[in-house]
mmCIF entry with sequence, helices, sheets and N, C-alpha, C, O atoms, coordinates in Angstrom:
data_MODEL
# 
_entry.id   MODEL 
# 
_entity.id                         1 
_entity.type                       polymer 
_entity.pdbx_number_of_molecules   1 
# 
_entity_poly.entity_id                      1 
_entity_poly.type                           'polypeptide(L)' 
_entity_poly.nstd_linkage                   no 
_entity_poly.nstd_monomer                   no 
_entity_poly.pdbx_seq_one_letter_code       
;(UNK)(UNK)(UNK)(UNK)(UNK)(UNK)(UNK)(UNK)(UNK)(UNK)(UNK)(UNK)(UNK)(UNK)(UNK)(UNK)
(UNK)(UNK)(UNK)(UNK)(UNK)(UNK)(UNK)(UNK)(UNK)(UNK)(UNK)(UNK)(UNK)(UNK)(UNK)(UNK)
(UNK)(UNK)(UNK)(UNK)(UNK)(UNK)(UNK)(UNK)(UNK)(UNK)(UNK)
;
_entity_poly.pdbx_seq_one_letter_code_can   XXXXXXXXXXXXXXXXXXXXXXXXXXXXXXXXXXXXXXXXXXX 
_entity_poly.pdbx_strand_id                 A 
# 
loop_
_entity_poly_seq.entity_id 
_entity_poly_seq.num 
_entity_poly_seq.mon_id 
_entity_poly_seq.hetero 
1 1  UNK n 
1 2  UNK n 
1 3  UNK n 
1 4  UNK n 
1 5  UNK n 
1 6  UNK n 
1 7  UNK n 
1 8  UNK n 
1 9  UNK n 
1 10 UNK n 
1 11 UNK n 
1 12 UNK n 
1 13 UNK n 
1 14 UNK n 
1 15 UNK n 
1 16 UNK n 
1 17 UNK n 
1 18 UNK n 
1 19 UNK n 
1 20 UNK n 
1 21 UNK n 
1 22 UNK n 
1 23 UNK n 
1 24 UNK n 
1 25 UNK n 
1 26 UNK n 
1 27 UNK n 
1 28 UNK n 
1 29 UNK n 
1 30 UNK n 
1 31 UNK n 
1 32 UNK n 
1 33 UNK n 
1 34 UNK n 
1 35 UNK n 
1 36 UNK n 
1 37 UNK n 
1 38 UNK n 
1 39 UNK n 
1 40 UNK n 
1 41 UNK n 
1 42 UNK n 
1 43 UNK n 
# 
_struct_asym.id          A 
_struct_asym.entity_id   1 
# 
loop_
_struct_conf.conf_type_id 
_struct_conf.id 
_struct_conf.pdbx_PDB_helix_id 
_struct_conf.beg_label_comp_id 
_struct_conf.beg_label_asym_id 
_struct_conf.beg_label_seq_id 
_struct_conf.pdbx_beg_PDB_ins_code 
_struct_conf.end_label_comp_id 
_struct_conf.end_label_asym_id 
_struct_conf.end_label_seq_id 
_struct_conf.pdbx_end_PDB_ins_code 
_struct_conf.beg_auth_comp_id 
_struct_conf.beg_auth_asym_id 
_struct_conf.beg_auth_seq_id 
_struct_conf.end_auth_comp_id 
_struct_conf.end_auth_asym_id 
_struct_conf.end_auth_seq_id 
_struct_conf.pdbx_PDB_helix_class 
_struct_conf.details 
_struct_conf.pdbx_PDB_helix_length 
HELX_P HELX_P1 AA1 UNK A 9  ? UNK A 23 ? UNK A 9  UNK A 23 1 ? 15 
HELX_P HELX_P2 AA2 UNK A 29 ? UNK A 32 ? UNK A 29 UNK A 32 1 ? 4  
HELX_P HELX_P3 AA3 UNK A 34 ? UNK A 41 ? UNK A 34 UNK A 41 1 ? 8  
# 
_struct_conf_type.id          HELX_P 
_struct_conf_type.criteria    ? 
_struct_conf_type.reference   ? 
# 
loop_
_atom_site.group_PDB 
_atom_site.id 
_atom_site.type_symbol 
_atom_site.label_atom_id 
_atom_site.label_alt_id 
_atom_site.label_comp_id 
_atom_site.label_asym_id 
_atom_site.label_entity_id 
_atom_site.label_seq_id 
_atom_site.pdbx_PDB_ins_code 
_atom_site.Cartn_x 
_atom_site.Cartn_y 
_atom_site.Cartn_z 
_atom_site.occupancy 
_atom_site.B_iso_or_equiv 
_atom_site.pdbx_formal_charge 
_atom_site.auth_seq_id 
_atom_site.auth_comp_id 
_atom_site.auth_asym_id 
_atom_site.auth_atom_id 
_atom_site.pdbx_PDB_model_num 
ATOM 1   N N  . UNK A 1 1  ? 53.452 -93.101 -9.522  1.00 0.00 ? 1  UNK A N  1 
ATOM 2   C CA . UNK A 1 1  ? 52.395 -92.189 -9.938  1.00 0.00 ? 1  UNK A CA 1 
ATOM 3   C C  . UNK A 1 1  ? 52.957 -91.234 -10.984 1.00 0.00 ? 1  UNK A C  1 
ATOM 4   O O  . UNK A 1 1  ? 54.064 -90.700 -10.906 1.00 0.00 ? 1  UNK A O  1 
ATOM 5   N N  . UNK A 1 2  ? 51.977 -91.059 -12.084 1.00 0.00 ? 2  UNK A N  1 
ATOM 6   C CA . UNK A 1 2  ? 52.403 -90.180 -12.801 1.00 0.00 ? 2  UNK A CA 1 
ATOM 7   C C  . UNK A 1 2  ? 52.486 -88.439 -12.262 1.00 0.00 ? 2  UNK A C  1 
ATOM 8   O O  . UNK A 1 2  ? 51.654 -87.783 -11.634 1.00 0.00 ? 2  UNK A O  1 
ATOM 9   N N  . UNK A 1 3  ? 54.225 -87.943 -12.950 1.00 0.00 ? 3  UNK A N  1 
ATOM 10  C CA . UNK A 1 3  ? 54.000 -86.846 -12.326 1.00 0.00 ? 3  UNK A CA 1 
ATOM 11  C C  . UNK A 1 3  ? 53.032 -85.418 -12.951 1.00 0.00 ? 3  UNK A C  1 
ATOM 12  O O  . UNK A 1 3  ? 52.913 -84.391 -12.284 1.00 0.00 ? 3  UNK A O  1 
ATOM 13  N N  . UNK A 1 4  ? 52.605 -85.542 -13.883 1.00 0.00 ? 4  UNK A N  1 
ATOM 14  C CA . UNK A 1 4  ? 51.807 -84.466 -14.342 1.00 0.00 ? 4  UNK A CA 1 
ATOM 15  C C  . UNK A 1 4  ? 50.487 -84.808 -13.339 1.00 0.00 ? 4  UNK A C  1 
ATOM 16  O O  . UNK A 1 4  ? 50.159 -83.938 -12.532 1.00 0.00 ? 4  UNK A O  1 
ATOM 17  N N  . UNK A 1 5  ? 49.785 -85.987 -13.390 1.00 0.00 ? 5  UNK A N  1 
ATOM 18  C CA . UNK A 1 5  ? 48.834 -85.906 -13.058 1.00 0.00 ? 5  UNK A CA 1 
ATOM 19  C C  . UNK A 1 5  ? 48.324 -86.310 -11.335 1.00 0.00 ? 5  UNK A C  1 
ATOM 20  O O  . UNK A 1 5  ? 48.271 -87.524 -11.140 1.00 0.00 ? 5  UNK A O  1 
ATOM 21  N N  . UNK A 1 6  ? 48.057 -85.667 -10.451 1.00 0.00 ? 6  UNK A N  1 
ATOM 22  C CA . UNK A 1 6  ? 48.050 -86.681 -9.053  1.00 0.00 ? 6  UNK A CA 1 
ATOM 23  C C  . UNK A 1 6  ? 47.124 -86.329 -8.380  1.00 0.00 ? 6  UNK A C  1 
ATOM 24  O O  . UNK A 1 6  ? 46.754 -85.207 -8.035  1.00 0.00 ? 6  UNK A O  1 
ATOM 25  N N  . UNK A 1 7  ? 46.719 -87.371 -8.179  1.00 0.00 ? 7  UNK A N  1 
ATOM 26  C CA . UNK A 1 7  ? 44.957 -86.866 -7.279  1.00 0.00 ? 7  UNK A CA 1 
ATOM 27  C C  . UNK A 1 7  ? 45.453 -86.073 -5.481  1.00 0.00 ? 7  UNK A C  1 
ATOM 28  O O  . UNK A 1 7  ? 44.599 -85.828 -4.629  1.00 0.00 ? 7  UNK A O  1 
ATOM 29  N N  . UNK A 1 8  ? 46.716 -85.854 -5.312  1.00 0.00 ? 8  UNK A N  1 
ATOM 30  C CA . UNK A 1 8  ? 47.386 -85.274 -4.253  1.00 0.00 ? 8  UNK A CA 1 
ATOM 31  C C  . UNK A 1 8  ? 46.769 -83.849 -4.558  1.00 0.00 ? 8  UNK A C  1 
ATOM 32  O O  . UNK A 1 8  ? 45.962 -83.135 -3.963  1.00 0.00 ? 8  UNK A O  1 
ATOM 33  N N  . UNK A 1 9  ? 47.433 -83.743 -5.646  1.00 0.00 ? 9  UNK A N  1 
ATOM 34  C CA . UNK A 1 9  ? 47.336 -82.324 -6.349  1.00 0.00 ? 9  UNK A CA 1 
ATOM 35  C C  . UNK A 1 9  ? 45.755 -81.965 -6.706  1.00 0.00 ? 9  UNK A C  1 
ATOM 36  O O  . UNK A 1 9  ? 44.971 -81.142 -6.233  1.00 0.00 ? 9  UNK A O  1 
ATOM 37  N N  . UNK A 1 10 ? 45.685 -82.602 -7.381  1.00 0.00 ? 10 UNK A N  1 
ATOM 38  C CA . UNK A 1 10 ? 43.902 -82.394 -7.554  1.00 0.00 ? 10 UNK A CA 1 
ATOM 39  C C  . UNK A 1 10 ? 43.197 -81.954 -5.805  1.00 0.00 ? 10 UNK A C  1 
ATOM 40  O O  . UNK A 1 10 ? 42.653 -80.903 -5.465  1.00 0.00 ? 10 UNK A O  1 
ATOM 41  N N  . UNK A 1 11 ? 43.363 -82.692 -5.315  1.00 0.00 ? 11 UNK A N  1 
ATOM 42  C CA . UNK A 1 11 ? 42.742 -82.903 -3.850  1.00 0.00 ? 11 UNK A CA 1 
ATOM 43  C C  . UNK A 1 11 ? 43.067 -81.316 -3.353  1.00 0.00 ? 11 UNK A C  1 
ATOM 44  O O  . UNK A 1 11 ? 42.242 -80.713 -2.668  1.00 0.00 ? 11 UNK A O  1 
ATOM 45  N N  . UNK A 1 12 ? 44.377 -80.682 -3.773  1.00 0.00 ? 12 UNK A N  1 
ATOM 46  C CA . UNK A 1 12 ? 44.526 -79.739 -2.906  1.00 0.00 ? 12 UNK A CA 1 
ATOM 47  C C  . UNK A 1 12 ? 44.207 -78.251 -3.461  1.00 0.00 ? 12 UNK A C  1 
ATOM 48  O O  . UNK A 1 12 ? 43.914 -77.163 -2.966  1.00 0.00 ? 12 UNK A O  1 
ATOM 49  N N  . UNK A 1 13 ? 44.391 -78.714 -4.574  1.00 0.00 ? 13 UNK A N  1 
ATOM 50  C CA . UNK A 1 13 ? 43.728 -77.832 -5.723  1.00 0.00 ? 13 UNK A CA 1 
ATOM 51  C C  . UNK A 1 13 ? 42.686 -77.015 -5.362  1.00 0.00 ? 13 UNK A C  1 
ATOM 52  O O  . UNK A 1 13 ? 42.698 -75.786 -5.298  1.00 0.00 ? 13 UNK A O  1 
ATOM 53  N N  . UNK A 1 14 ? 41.294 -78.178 -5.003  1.00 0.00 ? 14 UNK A N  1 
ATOM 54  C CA . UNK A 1 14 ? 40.036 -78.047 -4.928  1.00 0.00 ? 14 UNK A CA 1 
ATOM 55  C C  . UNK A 1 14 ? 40.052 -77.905 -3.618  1.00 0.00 ? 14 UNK A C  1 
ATOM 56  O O  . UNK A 1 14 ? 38.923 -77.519 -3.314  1.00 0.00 ? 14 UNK A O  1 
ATOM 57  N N  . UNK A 1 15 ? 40.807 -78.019 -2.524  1.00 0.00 ? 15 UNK A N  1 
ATOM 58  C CA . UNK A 1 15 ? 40.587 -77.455 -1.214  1.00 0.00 ? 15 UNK A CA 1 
ATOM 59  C C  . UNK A 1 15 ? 40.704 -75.640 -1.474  1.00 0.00 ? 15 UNK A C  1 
ATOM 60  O O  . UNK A 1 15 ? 39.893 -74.791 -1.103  1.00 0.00 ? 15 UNK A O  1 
ATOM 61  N N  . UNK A 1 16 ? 41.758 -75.478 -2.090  1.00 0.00 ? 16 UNK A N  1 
ATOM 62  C CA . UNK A 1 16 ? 42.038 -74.092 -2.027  1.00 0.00 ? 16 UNK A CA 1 
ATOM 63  C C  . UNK A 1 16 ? 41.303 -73.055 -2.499  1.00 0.00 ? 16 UNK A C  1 
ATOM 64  O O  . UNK A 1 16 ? 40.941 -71.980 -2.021  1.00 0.00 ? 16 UNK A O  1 
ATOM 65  N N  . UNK A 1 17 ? 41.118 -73.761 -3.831  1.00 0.00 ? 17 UNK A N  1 
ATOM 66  C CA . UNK A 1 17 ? 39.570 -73.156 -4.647  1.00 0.00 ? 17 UNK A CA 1 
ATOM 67  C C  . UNK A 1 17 ? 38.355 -72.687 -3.616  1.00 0.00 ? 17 UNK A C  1 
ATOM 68  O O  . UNK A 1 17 ? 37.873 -71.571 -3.420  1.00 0.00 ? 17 UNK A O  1 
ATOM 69  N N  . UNK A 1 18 ? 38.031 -74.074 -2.996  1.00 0.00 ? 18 UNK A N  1 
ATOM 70  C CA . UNK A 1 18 ? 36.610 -73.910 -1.700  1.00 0.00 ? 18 UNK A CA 1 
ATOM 71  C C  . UNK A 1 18 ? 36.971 -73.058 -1.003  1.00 0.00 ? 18 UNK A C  1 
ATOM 72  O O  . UNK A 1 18 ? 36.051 -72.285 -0.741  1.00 0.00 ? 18 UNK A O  1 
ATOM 73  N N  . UNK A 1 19 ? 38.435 -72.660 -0.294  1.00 0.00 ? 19 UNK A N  1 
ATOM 74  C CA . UNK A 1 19 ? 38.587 -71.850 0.351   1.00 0.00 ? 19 UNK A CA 1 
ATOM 75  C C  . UNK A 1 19 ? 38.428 -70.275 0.107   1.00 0.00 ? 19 UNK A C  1 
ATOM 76  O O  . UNK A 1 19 ? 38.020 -69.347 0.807   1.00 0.00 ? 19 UNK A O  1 
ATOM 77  N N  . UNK A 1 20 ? 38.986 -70.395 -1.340  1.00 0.00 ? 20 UNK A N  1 
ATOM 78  C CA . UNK A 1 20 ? 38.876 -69.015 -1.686  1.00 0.00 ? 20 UNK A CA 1 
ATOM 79  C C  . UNK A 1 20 ? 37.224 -68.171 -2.073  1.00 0.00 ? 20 UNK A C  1 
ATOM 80  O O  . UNK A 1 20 ? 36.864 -66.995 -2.135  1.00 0.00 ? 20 UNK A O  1 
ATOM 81  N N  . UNK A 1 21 ? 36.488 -69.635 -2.287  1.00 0.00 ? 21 UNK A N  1 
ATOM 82  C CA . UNK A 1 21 ? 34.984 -69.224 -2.832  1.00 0.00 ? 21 UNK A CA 1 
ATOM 83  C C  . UNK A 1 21 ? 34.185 -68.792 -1.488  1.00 0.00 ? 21 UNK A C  1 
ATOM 84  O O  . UNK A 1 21 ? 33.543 -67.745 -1.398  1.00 0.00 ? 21 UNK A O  1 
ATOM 85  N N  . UNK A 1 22 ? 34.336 -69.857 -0.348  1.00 0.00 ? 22 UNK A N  1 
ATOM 86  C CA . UNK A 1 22 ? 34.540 -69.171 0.802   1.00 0.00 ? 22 UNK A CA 1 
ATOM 87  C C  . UNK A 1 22 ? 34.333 -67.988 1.213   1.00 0.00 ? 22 UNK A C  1 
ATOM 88  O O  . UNK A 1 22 ? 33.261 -67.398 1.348   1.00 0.00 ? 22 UNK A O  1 
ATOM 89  N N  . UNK A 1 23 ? 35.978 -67.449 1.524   1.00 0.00 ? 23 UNK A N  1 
ATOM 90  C CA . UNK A 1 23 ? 36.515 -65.964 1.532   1.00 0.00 ? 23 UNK A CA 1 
ATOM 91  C C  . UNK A 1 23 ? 35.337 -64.723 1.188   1.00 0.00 ? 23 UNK A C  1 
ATOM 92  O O  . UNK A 1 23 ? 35.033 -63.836 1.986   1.00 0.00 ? 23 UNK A O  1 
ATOM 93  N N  . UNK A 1 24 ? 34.640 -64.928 -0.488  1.00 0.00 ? 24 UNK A N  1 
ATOM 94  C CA . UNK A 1 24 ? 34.045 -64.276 -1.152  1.00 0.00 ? 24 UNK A CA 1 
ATOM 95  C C  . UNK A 1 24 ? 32.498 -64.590 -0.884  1.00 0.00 ? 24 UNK A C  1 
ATOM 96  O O  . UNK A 1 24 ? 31.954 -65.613 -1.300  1.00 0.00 ? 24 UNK A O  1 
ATOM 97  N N  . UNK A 1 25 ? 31.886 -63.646 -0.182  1.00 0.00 ? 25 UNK A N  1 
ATOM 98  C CA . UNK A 1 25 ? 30.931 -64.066 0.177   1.00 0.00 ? 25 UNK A CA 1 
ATOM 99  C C  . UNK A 1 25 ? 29.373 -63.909 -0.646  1.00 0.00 ? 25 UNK A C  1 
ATOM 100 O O  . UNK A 1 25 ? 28.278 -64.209 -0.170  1.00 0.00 ? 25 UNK A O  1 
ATOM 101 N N  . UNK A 1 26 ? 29.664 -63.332 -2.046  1.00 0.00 ? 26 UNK A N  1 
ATOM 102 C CA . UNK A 1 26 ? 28.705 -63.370 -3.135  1.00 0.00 ? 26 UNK A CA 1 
ATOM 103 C C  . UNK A 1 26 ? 28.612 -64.220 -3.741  1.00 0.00 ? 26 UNK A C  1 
ATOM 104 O O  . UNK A 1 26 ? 27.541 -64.552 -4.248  1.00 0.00 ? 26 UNK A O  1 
ATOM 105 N N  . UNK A 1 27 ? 30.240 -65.164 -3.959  1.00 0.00 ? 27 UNK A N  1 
ATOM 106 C CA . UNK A 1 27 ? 30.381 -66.264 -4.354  1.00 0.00 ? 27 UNK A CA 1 
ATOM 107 C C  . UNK A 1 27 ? 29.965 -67.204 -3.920  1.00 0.00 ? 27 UNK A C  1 
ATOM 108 O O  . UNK A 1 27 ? 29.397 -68.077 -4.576  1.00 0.00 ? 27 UNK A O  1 
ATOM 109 N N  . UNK A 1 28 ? 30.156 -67.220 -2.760  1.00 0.00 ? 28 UNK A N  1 
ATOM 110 C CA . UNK A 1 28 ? 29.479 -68.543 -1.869  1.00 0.00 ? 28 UNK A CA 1 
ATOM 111 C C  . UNK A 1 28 ? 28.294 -68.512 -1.859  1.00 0.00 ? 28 UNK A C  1 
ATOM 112 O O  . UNK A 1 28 ? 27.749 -69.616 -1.864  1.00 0.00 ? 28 UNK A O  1 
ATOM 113 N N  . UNK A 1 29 ? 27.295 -67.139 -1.840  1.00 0.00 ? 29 UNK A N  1 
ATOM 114 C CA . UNK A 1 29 ? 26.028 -67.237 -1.840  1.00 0.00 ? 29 UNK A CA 1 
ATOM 115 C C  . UNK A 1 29 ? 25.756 -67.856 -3.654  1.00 0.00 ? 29 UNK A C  1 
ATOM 116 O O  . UNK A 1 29 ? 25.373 -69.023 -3.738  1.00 0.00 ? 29 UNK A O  1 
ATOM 117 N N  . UNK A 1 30 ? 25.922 -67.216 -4.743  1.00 0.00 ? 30 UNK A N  1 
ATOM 118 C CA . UNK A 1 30 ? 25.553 -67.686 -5.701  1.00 0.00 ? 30 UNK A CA 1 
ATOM 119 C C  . UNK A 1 30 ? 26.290 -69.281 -6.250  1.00 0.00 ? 30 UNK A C  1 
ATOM 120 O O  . UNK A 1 30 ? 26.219 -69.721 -7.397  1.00 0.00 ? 30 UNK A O  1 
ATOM 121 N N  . UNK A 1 31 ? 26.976 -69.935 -5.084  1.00 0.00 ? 31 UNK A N  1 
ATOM 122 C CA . UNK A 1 31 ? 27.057 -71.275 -5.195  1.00 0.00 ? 31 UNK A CA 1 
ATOM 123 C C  . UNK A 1 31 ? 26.248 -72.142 -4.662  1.00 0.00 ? 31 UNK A C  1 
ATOM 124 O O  . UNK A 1 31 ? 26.136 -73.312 -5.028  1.00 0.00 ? 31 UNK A O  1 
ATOM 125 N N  . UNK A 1 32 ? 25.638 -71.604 -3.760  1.00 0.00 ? 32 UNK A N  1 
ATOM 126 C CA . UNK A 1 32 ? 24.463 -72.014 -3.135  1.00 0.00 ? 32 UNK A CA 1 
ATOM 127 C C  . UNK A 1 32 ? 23.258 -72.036 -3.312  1.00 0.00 ? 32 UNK A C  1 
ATOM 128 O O  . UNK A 1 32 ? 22.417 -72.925 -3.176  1.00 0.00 ? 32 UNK A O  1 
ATOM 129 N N  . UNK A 1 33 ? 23.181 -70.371 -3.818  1.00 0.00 ? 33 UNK A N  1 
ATOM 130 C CA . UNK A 1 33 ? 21.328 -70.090 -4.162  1.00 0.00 ? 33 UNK A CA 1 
ATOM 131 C C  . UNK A 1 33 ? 21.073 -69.994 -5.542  1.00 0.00 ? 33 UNK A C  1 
ATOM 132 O O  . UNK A 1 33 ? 19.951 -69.607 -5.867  1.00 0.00 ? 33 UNK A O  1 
ATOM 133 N N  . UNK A 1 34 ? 22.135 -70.350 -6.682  1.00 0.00 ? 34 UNK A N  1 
ATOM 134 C CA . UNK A 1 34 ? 21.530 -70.884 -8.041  1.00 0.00 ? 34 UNK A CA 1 
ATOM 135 C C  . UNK A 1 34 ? 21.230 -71.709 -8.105  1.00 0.00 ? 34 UNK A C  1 
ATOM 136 O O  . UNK A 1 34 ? 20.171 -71.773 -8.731  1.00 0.00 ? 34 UNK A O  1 
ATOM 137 N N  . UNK A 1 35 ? 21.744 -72.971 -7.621  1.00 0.00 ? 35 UNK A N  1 
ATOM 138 C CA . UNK A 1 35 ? 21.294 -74.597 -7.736  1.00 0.00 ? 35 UNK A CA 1 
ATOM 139 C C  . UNK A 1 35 ? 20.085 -74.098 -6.852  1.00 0.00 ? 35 UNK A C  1 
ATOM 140 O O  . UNK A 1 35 ? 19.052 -74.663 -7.211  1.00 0.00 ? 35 UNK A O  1 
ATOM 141 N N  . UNK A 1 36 ? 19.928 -73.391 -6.015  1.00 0.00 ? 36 UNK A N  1 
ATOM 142 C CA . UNK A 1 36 ? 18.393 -74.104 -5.247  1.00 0.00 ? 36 UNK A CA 1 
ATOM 143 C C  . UNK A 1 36 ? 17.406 -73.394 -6.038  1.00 0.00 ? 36 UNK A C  1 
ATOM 144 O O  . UNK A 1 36 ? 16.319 -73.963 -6.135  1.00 0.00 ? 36 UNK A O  1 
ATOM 145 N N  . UNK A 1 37 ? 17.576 -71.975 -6.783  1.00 0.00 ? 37 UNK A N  1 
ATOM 146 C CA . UNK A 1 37 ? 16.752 -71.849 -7.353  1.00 0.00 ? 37 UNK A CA 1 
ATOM 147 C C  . UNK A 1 37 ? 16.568 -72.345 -9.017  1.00 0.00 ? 37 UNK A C  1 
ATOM 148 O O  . UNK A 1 37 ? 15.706 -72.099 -9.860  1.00 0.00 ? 37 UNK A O  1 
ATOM 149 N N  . UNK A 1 38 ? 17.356 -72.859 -9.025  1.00 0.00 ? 38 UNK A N  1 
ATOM 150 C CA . UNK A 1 38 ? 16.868 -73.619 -10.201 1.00 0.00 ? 38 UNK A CA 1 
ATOM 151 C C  . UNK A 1 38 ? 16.172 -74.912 -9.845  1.00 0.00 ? 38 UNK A C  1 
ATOM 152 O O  . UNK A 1 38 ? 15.390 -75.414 -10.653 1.00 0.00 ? 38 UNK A O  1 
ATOM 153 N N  . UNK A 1 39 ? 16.344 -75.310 -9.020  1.00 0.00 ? 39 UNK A N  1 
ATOM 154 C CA . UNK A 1 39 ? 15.703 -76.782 -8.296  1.00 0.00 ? 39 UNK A CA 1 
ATOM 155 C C  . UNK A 1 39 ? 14.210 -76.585 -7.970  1.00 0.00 ? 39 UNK A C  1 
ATOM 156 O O  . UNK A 1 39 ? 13.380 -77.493 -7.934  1.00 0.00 ? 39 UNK A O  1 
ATOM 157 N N  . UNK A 1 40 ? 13.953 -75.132 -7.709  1.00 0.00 ? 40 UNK A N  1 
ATOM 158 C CA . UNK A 1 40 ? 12.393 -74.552 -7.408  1.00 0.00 ? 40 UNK A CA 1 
ATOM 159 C C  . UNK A 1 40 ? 12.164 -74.366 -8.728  1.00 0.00 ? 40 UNK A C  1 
ATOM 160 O O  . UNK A 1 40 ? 11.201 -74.978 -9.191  1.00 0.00 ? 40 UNK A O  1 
ATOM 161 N N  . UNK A 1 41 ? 12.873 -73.601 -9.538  1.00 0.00 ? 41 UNK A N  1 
ATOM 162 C CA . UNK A 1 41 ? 12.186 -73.643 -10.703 1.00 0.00 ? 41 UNK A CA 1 
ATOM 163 C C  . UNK A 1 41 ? 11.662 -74.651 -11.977 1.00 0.00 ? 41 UNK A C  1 
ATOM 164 O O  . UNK A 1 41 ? 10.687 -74.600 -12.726 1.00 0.00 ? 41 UNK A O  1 
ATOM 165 N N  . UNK A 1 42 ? 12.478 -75.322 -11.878 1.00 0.00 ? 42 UNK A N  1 
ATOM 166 C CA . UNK A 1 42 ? 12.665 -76.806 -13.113 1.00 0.00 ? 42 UNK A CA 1 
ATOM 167 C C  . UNK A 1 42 ? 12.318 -77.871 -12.226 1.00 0.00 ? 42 UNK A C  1 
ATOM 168 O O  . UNK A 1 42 ? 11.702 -78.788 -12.769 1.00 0.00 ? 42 UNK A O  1 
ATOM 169 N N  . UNK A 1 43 ? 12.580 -78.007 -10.851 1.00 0.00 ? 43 UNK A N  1 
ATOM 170 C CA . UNK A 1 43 ? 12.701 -79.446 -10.387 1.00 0.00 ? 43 UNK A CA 1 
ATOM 171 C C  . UNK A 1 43 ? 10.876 -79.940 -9.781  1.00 0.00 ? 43 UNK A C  1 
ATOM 172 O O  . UNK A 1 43 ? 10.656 -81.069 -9.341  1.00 0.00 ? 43 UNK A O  1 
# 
């Protein structure tokens, strides 16, 4: 496997990220309630 690139790394990357968006709980809401309100609005 190449070492710059590794879906190990990627994988854990994006766990930590979720975790931290998580943590933040404005964040997590506006990860949630923009897609739905755009889905009411456009969809």
């Amino acid at each position: 496997m190449n070492s710059v690139f590794s879906f190990a790394r990627l994988g854990a990357l994006l766990i930590k990220e979720f975790i931290q968006m998580r943590r933040d709980r404005i964040t997590f809401a506006m990860m949630l309630g923009v897609p739905l309100i755009q889905l009411v609005l456009f969809g």
